[in-house]
KOLTORKE-279002 format. One record per residue (C-alpha): z, y, x; residue number from 1; residue in one letter. Coordinates in pm, whole numbers. Example, Ala and Ser with C-alpha at 12.3 -4.5 7.8 and 13.67 -1.06 7.14 Angstrom:
BEGIN
pz,py,px,i,aa
780,-450,1230,1,a
714,-106,1367,2,s
END
This chain:
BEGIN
pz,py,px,i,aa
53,-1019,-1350,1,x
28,-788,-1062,2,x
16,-430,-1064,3,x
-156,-188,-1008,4,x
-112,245,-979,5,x
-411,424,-959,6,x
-439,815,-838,7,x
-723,983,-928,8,x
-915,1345,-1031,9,x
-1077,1256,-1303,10,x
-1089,1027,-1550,11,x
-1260,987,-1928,12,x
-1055,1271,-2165,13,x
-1199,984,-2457,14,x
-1374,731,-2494,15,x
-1792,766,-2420,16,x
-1712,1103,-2313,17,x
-1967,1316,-2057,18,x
-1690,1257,-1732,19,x
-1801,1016,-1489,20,x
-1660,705,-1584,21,x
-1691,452,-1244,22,x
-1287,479,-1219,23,x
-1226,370,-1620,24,x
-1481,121,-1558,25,x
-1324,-49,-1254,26,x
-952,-15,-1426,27,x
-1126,-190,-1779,28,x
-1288,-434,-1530,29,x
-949,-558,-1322,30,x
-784,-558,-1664,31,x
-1012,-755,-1858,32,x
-1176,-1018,-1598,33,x
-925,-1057,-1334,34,x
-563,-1043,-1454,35,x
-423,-690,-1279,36,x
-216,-440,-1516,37,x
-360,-92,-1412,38,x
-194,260,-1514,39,x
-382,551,-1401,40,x
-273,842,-1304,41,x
-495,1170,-1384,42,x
-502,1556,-1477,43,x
-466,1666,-1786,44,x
-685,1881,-1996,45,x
-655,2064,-2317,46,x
-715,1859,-2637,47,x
-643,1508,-2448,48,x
-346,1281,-2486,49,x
-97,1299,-2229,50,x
-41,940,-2216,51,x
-243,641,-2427,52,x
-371,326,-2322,53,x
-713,282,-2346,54,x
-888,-91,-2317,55,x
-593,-193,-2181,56,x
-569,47,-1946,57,x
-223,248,-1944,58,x
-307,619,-1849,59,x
-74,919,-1780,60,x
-209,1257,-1731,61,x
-25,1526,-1587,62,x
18,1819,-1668,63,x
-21,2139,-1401,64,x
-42,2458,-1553,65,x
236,2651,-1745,66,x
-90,2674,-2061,67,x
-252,2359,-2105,68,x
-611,2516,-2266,69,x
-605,2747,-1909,70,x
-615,2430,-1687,71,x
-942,2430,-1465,72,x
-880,2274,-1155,73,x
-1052,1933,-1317,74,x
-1339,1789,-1527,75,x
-1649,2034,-1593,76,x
-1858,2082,-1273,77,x
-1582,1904,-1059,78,x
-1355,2038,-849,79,x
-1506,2184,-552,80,x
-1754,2394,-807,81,x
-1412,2448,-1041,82,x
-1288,2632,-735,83,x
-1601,2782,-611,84,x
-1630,2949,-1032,85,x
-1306,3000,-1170,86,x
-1056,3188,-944,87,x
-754,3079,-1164,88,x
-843,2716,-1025,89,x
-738,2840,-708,90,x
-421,2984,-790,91,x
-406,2642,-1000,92,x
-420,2447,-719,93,x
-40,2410,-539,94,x
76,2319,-900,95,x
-210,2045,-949,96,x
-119,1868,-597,97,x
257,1926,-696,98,x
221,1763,-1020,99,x
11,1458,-921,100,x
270,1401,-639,101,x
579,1372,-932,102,x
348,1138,-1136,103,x
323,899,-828,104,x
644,923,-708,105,x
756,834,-1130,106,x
569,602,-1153,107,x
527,408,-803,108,x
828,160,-813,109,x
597,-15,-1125,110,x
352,-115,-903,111,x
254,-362,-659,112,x
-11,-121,-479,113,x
-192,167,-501,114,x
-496,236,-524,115,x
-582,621,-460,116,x
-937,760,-582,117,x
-1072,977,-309,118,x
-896,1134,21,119,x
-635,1438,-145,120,x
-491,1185,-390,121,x
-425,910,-162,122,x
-284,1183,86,123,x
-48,1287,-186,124,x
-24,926,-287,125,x
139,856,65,126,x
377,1098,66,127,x
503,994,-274,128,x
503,662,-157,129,x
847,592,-92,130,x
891,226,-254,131,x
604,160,66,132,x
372,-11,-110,133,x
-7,-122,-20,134,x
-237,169,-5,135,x
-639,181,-87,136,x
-838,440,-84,137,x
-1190,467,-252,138,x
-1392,740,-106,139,x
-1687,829,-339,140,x
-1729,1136,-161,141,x
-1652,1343,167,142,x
-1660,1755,269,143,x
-1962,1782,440,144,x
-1745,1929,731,145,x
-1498,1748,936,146,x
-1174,1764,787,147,x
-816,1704,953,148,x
-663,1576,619,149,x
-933,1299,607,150,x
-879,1228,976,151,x
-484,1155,944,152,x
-476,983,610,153,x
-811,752,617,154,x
-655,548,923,155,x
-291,512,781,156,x
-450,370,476,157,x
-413,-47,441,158,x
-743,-80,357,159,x
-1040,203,282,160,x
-1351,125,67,161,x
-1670,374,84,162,x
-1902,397,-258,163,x
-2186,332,23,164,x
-2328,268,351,165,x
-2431,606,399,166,x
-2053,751,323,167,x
-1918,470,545,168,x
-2107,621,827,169,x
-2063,991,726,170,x
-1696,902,780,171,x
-1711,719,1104,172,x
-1958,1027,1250,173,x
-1668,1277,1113,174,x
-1404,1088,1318,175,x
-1213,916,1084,176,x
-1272,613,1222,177,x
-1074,357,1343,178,x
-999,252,960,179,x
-996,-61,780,180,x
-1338,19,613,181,x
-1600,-167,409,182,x
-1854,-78,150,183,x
-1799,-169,-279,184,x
-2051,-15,-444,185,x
-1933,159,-825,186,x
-2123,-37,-1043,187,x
-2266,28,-1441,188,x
-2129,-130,-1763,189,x
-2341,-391,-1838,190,x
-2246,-356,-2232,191,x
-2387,-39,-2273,192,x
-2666,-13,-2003,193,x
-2955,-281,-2088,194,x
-3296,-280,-2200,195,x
-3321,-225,-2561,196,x
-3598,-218,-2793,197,x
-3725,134,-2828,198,x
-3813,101,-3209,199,x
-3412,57,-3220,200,x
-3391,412,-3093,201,x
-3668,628,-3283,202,x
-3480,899,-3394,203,x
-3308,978,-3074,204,x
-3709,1089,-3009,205,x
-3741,1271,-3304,206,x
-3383,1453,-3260,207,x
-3586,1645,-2959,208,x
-3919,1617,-3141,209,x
-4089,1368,-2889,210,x
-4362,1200,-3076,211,x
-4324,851,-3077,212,x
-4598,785,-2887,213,x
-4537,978,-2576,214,x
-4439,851,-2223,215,x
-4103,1068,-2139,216,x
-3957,1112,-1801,217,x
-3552,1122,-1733,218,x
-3292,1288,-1534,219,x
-3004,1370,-1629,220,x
-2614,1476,-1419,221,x
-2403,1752,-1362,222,x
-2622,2078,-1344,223,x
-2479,2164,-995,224,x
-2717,2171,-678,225,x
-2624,1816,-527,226,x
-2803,1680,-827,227,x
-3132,1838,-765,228,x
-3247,1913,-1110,229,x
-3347,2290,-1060,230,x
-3572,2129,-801,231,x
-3715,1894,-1113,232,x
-3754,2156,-1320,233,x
-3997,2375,-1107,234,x
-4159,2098,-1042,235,x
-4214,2003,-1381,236,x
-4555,2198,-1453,237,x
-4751,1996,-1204,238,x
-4706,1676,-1373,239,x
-4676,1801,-1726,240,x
-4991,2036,-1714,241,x
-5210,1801,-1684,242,x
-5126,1559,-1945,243,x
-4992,1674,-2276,244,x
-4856,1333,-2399,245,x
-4592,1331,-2172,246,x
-4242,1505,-2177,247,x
-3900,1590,-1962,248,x
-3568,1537,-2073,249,x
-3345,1663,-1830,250,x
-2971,1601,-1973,251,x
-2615,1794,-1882,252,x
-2461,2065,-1833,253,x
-2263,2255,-1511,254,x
-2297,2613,-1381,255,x
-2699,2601,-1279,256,x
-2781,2557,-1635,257,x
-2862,2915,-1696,258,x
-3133,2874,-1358,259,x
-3302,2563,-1477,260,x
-3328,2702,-1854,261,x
-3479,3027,-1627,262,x
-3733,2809,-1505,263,x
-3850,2600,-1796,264,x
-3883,2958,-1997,265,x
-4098,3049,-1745,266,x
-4345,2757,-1742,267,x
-4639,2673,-1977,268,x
-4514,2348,-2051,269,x
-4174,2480,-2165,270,x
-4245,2310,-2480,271,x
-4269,1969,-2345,272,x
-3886,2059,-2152,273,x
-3611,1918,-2368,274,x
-3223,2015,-2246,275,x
-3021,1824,-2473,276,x
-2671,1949,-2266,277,x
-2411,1684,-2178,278,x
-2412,1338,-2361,279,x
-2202,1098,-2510,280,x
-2244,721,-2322,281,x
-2373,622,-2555,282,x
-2627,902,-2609,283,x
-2719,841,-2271,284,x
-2773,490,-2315,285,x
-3050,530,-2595,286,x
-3206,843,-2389,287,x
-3256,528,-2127,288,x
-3392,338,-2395,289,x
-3663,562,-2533,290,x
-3769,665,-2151,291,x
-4047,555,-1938,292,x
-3977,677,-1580,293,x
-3606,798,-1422,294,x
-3558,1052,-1193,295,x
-3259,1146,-918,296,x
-3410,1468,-748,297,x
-3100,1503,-549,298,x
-3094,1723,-195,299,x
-2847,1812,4,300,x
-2677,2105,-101,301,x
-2521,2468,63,302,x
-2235,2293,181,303,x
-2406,1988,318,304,x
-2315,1809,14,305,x
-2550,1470,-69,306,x
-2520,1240,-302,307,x
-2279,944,-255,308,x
-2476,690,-407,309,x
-2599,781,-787,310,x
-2454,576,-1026,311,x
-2717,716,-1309,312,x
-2956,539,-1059,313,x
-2782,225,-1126,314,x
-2790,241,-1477,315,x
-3149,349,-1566,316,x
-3229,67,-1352,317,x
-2993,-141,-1560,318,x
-3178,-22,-1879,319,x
-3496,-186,-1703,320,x
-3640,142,-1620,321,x
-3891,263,-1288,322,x
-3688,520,-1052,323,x
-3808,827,-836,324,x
-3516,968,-607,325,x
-3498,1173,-302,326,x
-3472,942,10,327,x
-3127,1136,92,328,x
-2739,1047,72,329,x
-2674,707,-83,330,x
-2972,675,-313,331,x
-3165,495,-116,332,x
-2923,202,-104,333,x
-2957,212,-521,334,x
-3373,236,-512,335,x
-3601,6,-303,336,x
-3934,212,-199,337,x
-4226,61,-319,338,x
-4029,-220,-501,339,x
-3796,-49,-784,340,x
-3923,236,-765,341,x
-3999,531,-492,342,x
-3834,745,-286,343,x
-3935,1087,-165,344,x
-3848,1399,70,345,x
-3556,1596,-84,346,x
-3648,1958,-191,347,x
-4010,1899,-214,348,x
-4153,1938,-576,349,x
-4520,1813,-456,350,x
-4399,1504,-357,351,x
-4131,1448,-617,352,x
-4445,1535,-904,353,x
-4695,1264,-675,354,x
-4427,989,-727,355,x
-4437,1056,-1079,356,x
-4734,1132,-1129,357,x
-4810,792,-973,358,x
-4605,614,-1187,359,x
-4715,785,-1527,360,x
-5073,700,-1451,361,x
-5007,338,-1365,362,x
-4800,80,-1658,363,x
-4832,-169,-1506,364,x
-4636,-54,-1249,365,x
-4358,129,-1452,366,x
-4324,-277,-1542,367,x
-4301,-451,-1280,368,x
-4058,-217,-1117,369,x
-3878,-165,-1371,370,x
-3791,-584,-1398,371,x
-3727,-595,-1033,372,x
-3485,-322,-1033,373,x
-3336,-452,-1380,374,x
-3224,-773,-1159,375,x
-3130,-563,-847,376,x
-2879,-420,-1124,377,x
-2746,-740,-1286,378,x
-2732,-860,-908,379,x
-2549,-605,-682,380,x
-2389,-349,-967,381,x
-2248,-500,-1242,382,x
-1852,-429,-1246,383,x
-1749,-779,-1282,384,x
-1892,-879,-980,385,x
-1726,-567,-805,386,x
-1390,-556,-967,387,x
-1396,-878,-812,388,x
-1453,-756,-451,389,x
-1234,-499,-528,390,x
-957,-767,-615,391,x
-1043,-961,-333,392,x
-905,-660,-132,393,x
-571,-678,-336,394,x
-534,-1040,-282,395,x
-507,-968,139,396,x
-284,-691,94,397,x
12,-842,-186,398,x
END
């Protein structure tokens, strides 16, 4: 069985816990369908094991700071907000890189190749890499400026795979081109997200007293400005005033929270504005399950920051559901305009409300795009299929 090391920022503290899970689900994926051993390597933070093996997955976190409950670098917001909020993270940060480094350089004769989870890992990755084996980098995400780091690692790297066509081409504009690139898109867990039967899920409804009757539109991420949902939620009295049998669930948590609650308190509708905070997998999968419509308002942020793809696109399409999203970033590779769903300006609440509007007033048309995007899913996300590219990539490089 070969093996393989991967270096990553985050990973699930537990299991069906609020982190993004697209690395877990890729490690669980080359485990279980293709034959590769996979130990992660990942921060620690308080109240998690520091080593457990998960699905088959062995993971070791590290740990960086002197006090384990004072670590911030990781997990909440994510690490460029972590850093932007908390100035311990900064202060945090020598001893994070320094500690990730040790774990690879432990741990790096085990394996066969590595496989480094965005640019600063594999960077530190290399350096620790002194049994020289295979490096690949995924890059779910770039700084929205140029960045020398990027420049001198992404070429050096045996092979580099983008999260989408639109980071592919963010990189090659940046300069880090020439690299050995291609595009594997992060996929959904086709266990969890599927349609369900909504009489299954009745009293995730009447936990956030939504009659059982109503038509509910969905969004839900980290409550930081990529994501767009402060945009959503001024939006949300032109499509809600108009019709009182339908309702917004907008679900998570980050640092805007206290602007987007703002808003809502401020509206007439605020009643029909459900913030459930950060969810559970699972939770998440019967939200998608007692929804009607799915919305990514994502823009591009301060920074420059868009989305890389939108994997919450994904799996509200896997659950069968119509999608609104901001034609922006990589979501436009996840939702077909006029097909799965439709995509609109970023940052404009009159057309974001339209699209909705359009699709609240229309069933019909909630199900037919909703079945075309369900097999757009099953199709071109499922992880089998790309754990299977993914190994592909191994295969040229052992």
């Amino acid at each position: 069985m070969k093996r393989v090391l991967f270096v990553t920022t985050t990973y699930p503290l537990k299991a069906g816990d609020a982190i993004p899970s697209f690395v877990a689900d890729l490690a669980q994926a080359l485990v279980r369908d293709h034959g590769v051993a996979v130990r992660v390597i990942a921060p620690h933070h308080a109240g998690a094991a520091k080593s457990e093996i998960v699905n088959g997955v062995e993971i070791e976190r590290f740990q960086y700071a002197f006090d384990p409950a004072k670590q911030c670098v990781a997990y909440g917001g994510g690490i460029p907000d972590n850093l932007k909020n908390f100035p311990r993270a900064k202060r945090q940060l020598p001893g994070f890189f320094a500690a990730m480094a040790a774990a690879v350089w432990r741990n790096v004769q085990w394996a066969d190749l590595i496989h480094a989870h965005w640019v600063e890992p594999a960077f530190l990755a290399m350096l620790a890499n002194w049994a020289k084996r295979p490096l690949v980098i995924s890059v779910h995400s770039l700084k929205p400026k140029a960045n020398r780091l990027y420049r001198f690692t992404l070429p050096r790297a045996d092979r580099v795979l983008f999260n989408s066509q639109y980071t592919m081409e963010q990189a090659r504009t940046k300069g880090y081109f020439p690299c050995k690139a291609q595009v594997i898109y992060q996929g959904y867990d086709d266990e969890l997200f599927h349609p369900r039967a909504r009489s299954d899920d009745e009293s995730t409804r009447a936990k956030l007293n939504i009659p059982a009757d109503a038509t509910v539109v969905l969004a839900l991420g980290r409550m930081i400005e990529v994501k767009g949902l402060h945009i959503l939620a001024a939006a949300a009295h032109r499509f809600l005033s108009s019709r009182p049998d339908v309702h917004l669930i907008i679900a998570g948590d980050g640092p805007l929270r206290p602007k987007i609650e703002a808003s809502i308190n401020q509206s007439t509708v605020r009643d029909r504005i459900h913030l459930p905070g950060a969810l559970l997998r699972e939770e998440v999968a019967h939200l998608f399950s007692v929804s009607d419509i799915f919305v990514n308002p994502g823009i591009i942020d301060s920074t420059g920051r868009a989305e890389g793809l939108g994997i919450t696109t994904i799996e509200a399409m896997a659950s069968g559901l119509p999608c609104v999203g901001s034609r922006v970033g990589g979501i436009p590779e996840t939702i077909e305009d006029g097909v799965t769903g439709f995509l609109v300006t970023p940052n404009n609440e009159t057309e974001l409300s339209q699209a909705i509007v359009r699709l609240l007033d229309d069933a019909g048309l909630r199900g037919q795009f909703g079945q075309v995007g369900l097999r757009a899913a099953e199709n071109r996300f499922r992880w089998k299929v790309l754990a299977a590219q993914v190994r592909q990539v191994y295969e040229e490089l052992w």
